[in-house]
TIMI-333106 format. One record per residue (C-alpha): residue in three letters; residue number from 1; x negated, y, z negated. Coordinates in Angstrom, 2 decimals, decimal comma. Example, Ala and Ser with C-alpha at 12.3 -4.5 7.8 and 13.67 -1.06 7.14 Angstrom:
# TIMI-333106
  resn  resi       c1       c2       c3
   ALA     1   -12,30    -4,50    -7,80
   SER     2   -13,67    -1,06    -7,14
# end
This chain:
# TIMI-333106
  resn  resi       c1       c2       c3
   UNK     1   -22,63   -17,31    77,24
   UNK     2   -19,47   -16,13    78,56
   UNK     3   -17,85   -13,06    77,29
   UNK     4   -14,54   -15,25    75,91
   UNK     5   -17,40   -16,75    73,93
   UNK     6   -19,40   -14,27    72,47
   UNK     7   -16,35   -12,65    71,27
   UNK     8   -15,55   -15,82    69,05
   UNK     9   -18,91   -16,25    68,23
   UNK    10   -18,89   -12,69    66,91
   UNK    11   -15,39   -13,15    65,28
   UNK    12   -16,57   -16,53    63,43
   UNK    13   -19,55   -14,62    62,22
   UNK    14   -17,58   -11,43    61,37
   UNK    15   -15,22   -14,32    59,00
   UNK    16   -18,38   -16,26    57,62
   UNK    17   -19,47   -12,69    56,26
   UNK    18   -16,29   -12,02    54,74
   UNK    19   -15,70   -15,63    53,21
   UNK    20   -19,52   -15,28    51,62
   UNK    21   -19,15   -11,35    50,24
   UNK    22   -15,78   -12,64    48,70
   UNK    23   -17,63   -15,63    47,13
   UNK    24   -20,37   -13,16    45,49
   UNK    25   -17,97   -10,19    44,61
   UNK    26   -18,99    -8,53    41,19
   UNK    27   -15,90    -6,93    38,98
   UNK    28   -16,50    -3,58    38,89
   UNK    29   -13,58    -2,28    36,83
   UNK    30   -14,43    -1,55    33,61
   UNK    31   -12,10    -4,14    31,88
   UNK    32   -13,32    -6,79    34,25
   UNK    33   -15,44    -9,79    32,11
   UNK    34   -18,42   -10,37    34,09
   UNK    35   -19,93   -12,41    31,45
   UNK    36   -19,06   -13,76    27,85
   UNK    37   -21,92   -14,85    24,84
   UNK    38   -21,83   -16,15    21,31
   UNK    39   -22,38   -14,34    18,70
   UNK    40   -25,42   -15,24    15,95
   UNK    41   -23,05   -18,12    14,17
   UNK    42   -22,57   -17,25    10,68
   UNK    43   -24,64   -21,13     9,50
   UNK    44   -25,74   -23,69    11,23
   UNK    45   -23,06   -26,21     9,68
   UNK    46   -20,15   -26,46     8,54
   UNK    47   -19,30   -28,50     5,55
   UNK    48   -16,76   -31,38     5,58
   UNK    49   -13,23   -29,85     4,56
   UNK    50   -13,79   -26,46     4,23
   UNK    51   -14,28   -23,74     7,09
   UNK    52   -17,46   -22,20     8,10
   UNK    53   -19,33   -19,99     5,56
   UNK    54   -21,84   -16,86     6,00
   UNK    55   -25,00   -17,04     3,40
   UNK    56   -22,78   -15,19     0,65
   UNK    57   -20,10   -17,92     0,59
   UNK    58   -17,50   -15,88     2,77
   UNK    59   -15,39   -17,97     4,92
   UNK    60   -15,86   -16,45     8,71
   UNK    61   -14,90   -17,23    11,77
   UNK    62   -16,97   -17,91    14,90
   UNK    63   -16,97   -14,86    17,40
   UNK    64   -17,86   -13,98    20,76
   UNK    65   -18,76   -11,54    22,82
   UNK    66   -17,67   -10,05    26,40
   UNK    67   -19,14    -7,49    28,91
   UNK    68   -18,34    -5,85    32,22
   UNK    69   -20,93    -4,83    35,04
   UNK    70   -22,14    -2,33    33,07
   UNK    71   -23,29    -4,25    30,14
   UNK    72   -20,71    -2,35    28,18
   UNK    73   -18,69    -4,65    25,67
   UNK    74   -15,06    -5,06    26,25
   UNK    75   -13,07    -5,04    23,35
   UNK    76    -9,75    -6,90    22,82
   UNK    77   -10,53    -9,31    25,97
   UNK    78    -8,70   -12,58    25,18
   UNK    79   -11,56   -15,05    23,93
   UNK    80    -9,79   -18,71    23,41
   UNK    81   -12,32   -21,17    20,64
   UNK    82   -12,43   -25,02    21,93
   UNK    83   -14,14   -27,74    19,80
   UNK    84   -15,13   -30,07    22,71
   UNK    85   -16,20   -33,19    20,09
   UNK    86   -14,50   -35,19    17,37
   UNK    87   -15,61   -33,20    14,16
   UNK    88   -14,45   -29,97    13,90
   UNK    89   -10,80   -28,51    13,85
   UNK    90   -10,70   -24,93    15,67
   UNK    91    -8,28   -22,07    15,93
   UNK    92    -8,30   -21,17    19,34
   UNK    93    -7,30   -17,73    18,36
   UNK    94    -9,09   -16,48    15,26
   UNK    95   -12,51   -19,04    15,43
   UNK    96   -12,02   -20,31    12,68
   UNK    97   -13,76   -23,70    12,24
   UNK    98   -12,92   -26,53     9,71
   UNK    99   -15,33   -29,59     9,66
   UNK   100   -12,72   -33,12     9,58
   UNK   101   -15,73   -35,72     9,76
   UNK   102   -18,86   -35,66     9,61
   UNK   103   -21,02   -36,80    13,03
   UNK   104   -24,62   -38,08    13,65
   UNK   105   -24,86   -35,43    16,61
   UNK   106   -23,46   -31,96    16,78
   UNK   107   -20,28   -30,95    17,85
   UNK   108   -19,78   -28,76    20,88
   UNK   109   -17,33   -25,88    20,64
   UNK   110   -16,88   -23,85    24,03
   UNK   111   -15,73   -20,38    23,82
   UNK   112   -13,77   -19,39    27,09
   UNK   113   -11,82   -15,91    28,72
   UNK   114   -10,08   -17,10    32,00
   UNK   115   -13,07   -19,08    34,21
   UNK   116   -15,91   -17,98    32,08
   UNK   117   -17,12   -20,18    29,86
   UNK   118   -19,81   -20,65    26,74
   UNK   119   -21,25   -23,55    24,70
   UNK   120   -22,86   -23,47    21,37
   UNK   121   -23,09   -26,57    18,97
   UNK   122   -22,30   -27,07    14,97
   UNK   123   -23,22   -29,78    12,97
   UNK   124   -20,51   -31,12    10,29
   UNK   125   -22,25   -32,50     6,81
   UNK   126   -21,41   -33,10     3,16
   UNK   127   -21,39   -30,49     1,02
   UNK   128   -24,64   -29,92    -0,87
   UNK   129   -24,63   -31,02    -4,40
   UNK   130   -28,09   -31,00    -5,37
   UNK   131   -31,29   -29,90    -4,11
   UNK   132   -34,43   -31,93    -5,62
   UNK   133   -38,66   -30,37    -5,18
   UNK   134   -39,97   -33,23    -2,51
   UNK   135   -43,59   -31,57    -2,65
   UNK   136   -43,25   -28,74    -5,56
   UNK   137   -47,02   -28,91    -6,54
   UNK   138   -49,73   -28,43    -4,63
   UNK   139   -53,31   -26,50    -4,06
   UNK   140   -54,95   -24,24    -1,68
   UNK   141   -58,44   -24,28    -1,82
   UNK   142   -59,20   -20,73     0,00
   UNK   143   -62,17   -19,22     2,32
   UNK   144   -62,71   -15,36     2,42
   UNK   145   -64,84   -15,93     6,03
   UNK   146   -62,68   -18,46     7,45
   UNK   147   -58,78   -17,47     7,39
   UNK   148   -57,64   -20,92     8,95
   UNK   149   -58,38   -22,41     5,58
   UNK   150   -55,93   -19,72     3,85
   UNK   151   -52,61   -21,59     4,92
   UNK   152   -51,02   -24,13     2,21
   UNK   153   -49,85   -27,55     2,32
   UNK   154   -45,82   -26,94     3,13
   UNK   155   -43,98   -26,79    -0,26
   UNK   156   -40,73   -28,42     0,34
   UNK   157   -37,20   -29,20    -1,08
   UNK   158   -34,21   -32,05    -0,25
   UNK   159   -30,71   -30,78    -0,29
   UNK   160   -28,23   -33,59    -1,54
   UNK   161   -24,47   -34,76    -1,68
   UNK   162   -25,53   -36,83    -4,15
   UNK   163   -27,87   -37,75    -6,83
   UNK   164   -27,05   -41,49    -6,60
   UNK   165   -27,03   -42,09    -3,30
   UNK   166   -30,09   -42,43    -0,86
   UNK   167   -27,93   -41,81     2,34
   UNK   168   -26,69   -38,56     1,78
   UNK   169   -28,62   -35,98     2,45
   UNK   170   -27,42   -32,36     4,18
   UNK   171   -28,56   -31,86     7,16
   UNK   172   -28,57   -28,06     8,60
   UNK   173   -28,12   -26,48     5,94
   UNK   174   -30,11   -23,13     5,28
   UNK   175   -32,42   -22,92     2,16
   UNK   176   -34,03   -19,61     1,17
   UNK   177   -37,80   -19,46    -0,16
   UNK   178   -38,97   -16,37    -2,42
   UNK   179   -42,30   -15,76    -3,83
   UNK   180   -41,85   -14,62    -7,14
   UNK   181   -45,05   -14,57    -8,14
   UNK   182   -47,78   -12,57    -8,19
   UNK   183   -46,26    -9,14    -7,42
   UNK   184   -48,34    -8,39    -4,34
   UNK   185   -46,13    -9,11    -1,14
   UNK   186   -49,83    -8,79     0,58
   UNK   187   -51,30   -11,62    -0,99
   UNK   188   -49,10   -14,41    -0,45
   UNK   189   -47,05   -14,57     2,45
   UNK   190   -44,34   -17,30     3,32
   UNK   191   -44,37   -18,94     6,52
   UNK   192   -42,90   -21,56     8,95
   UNK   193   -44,81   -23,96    10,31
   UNK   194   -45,83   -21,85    13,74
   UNK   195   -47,27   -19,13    11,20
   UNK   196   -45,04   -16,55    11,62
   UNK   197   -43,26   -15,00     8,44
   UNK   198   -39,95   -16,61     7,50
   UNK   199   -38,09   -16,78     3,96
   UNK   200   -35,34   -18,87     5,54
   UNK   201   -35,67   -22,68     6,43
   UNK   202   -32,61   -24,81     7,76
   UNK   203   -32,89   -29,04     6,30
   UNK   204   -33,59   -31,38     8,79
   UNK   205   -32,19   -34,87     9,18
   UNK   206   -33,99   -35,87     6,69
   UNK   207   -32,48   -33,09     4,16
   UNK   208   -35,50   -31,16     3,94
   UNK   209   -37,14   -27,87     4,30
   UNK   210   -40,26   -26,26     3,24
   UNK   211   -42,50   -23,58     3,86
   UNK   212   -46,19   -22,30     3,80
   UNK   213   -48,11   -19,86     2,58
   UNK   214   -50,57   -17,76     3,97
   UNK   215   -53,02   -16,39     1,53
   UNK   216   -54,74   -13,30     1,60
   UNK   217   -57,80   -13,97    -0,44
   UNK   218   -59,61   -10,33    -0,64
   UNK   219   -56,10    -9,24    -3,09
   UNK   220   -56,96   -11,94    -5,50
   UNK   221   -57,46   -10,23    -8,68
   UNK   222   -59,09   -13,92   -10,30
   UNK   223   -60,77   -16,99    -8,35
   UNK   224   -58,22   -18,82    -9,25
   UNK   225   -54,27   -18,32    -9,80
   UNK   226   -50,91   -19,51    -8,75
   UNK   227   -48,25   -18,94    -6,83
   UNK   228   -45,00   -19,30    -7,68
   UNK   229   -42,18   -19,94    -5,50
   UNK   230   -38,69   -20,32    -5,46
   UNK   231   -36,00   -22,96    -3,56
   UNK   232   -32,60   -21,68    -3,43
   UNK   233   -29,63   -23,40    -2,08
   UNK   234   -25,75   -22,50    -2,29
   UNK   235   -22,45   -23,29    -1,79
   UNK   236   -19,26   -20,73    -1,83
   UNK   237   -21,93   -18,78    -3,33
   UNK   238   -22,96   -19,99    -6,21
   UNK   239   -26,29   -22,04    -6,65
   UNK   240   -25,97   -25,66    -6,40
   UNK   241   -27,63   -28,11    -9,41
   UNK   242   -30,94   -27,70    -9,55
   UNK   243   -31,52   -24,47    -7,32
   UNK   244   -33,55   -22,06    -7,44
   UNK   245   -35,79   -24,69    -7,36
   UNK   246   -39,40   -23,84    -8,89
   UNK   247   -42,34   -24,19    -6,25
   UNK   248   -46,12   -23,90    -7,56
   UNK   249   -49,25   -23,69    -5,29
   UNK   250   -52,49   -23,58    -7,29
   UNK   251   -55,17   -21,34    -5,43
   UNK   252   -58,89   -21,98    -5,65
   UNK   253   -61,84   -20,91    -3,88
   UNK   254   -63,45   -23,52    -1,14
   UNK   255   -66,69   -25,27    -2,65
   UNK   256   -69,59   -23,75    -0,73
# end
């Protein structure tokens, strides 16, 4: 290779270098966004005409939030709220959400500072009216050698719109399950259907939600008993009709 060459060949590399460290350059001031996340959205719906609610009936907006290199948060960055669907009215500013029709599917709603860019989804639905016990009795009939028989039948509840119509149910829409009796938070715990502890279900397209209980058997103070739950569903916070619903699960020992 001639030396004219090599000294292009060197240039062109030298400029390749350059062209692929500028591509991959990290911010490092500490007001430079580096990345941008949603925050925990206050409910998993929003209901048609009114803005999105937290579980006490507040109206809140949807936030975000932004980081630098560092992983430090940068506050006051200028975070811009998108609805990307048909559905939902935002306020690009505040976040702010108002549901304007109700969809089979989710709506997407992007949440954006300059190139950077986030997508979480929110489902629009009727407001809840009524919630109804689907399966509000049922029996357990327990082992003290064999704990996979201590988990119940899933107790379960239907949110409504409406008491007279079939086809409208509320979809994503959070329910809350309590034990209220007995006393003993050992003895009967609730759970989802993957076992782990939960008090908080959200309705499925079919408007309902449930949960389980896992019995602890050795803290029974009588072979048999009951346990008593409760269904509770609201809107601006106040309980809808017919919440908190009352859930009973007779327990009984296994025959031998």
């Amino acid at each position: 290779m001639t030396g004219d060459r090599i000294a292009f060949a060197v240039a062109l590399t030298a400029v390749s270098a350059a062209s692929l460290l500028s591509c991959t350059d990290i911010p490092t001031a500490d007001n430079a966004v580096l990345s941008i996340e949603f925050d925990s959205l206050p409910s998993p719906s929003v209901v048609l005409g009114d803005t999105i609610r937290d579980s006490t009936g507040k109206a809140v907006p949807i936030t975000a939030t932004v980081f630098n290199f560092k992983g430090a948060v940068i506050s006051g960055a200028p975070v811009r709220f998108h609805a990307l669907d048909r559905g939902i009215r935002m306020d690009s500013v505040t976040g702010f959400a108002i549901g304007d029709s109700v969809r089979d599917i989710p709506v997407r709603i992007a949440v954006s500072v300059g190139s950077l860019q986030a997508i979480r989804t929110l489902d629009v639905v009727l407001r809840p009216d009524t919630v109804v016990a689907v399966n509000g009795r049922d029996s357990l009939s327990y082992a003290l050698l064999d704990s996979t028989k201590n988990v119940s039948p899933a107790l379960s509840v239907r949110v409504q719109h409406s008491l007279t119509s079939a086809d409208s149910v509320v979809k994503s829409y959070l329910v809350t399950f309590t034990v209220i009796s007995p006393a003993d938070t050992l003895l009967a715990r609730l759970v989802n259907e993957g076992g782990k502890s939960s008090r908080i279900d959200t309705t499925d397209v079919a408007g309902l939600a449930s949960r389980q209980i896992r019995l602890s058997p050795a803290r029974l103070t009588a072979l048999t008993d009951s346990v008593i739950v409760s269904a509770t569903v609201k809107y601006h916070g106040a309980n809808v009709r017919g919440s908190p619903v009352r859930l009973v699960l007779k327990v009984k020992p296994a025959a031998p």
